[in-house]
N, C-alpha and C positions, 0 to 999 in steps of 0.2 A: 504494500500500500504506500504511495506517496502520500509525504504530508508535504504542507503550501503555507508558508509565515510572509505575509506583505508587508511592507515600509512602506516608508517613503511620505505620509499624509500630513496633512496638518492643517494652518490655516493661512492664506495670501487672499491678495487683494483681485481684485477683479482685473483681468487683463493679465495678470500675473503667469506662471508656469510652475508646474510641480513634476516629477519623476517618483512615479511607485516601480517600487520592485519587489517580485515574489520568488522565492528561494524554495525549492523542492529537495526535500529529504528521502530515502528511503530506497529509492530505486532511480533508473533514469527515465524523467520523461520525452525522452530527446524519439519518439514512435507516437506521441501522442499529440493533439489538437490542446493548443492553451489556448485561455479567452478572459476578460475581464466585463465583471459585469458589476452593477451598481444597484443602490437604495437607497432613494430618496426619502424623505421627511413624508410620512403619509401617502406614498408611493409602493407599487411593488417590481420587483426585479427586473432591471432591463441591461439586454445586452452593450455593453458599447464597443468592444472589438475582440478579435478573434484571430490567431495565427496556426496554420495546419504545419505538420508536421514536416512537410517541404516549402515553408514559408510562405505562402499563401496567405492572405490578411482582407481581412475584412470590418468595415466598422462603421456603427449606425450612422445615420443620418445627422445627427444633433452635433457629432464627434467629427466627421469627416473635415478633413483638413487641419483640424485643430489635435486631433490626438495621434501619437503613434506607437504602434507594439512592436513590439521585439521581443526577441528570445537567443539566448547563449546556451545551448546544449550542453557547452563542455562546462560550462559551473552550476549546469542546472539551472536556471532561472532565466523569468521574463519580465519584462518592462514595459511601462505605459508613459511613455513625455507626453504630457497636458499642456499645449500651450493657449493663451488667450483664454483663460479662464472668466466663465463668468456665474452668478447664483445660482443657474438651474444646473450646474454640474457639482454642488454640494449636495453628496451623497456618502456611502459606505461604500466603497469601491471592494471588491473580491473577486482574488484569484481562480480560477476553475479548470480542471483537465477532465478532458474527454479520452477516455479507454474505451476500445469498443464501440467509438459512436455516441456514448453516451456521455455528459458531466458528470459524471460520478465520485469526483475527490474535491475539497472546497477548502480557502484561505479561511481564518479569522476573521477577516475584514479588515480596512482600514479606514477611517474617518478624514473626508478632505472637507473644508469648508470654506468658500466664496466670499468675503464682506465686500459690499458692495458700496 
């Protein structure tokens, strides 16, 4: 079983830029789909980006242009740079791997917050 510990979060200003990073333990997931997904304030889970196992990426609508993932197989971990931040991206941002297709391993979470 991979575990998934995210950094990186805190709080900046609007317009500002933050980098999370999520570190996997236990096995390599350098075969598997990683993705970061978020939660907002009275909201439920939405995707914002996604990298396949042959680097492939993908990421919502809200996110595009402004965010980008990456992934280092050889130290295990992957990264989300956030630039041009603004409110509706103050969320619990969390890391996820997909085995099999499916999301089935998950970060702690980490709390980013926007003041606007």
């Amino acid at each position: 079983q991979v575990q998934l510990v995210e950094s990186g979060g805190g709080l900046v200003q609007a317009g500002g830029s933050l980098r999370l990073s999520c570190a996997a333990s236990g096995r390599s997931f350098s075969g598997d789909d990683m993705g970061w997904f978020r939660v907002a304030p009275g909201k439920e889970r939405e995707f914002v980006a996604t990298i396949t196992w042959n680097l492939r990426t993908r990421y919502a609508d809200s996110v595009k242009g402004r965010f980008t993932i990456s992934r280092d197989n050889a130290k295990n971990t992957i990264n989300l740079q956030m630039n041009s931040l603004n409110a509706d991206d103050t969320a619990v941002y969390y890391c996820a791997g997909a085995a099999n297709g499916r999301w089935n391993y998950w970060g702690q979470g980490t709390q980013v917050t926007v003041s606007s």
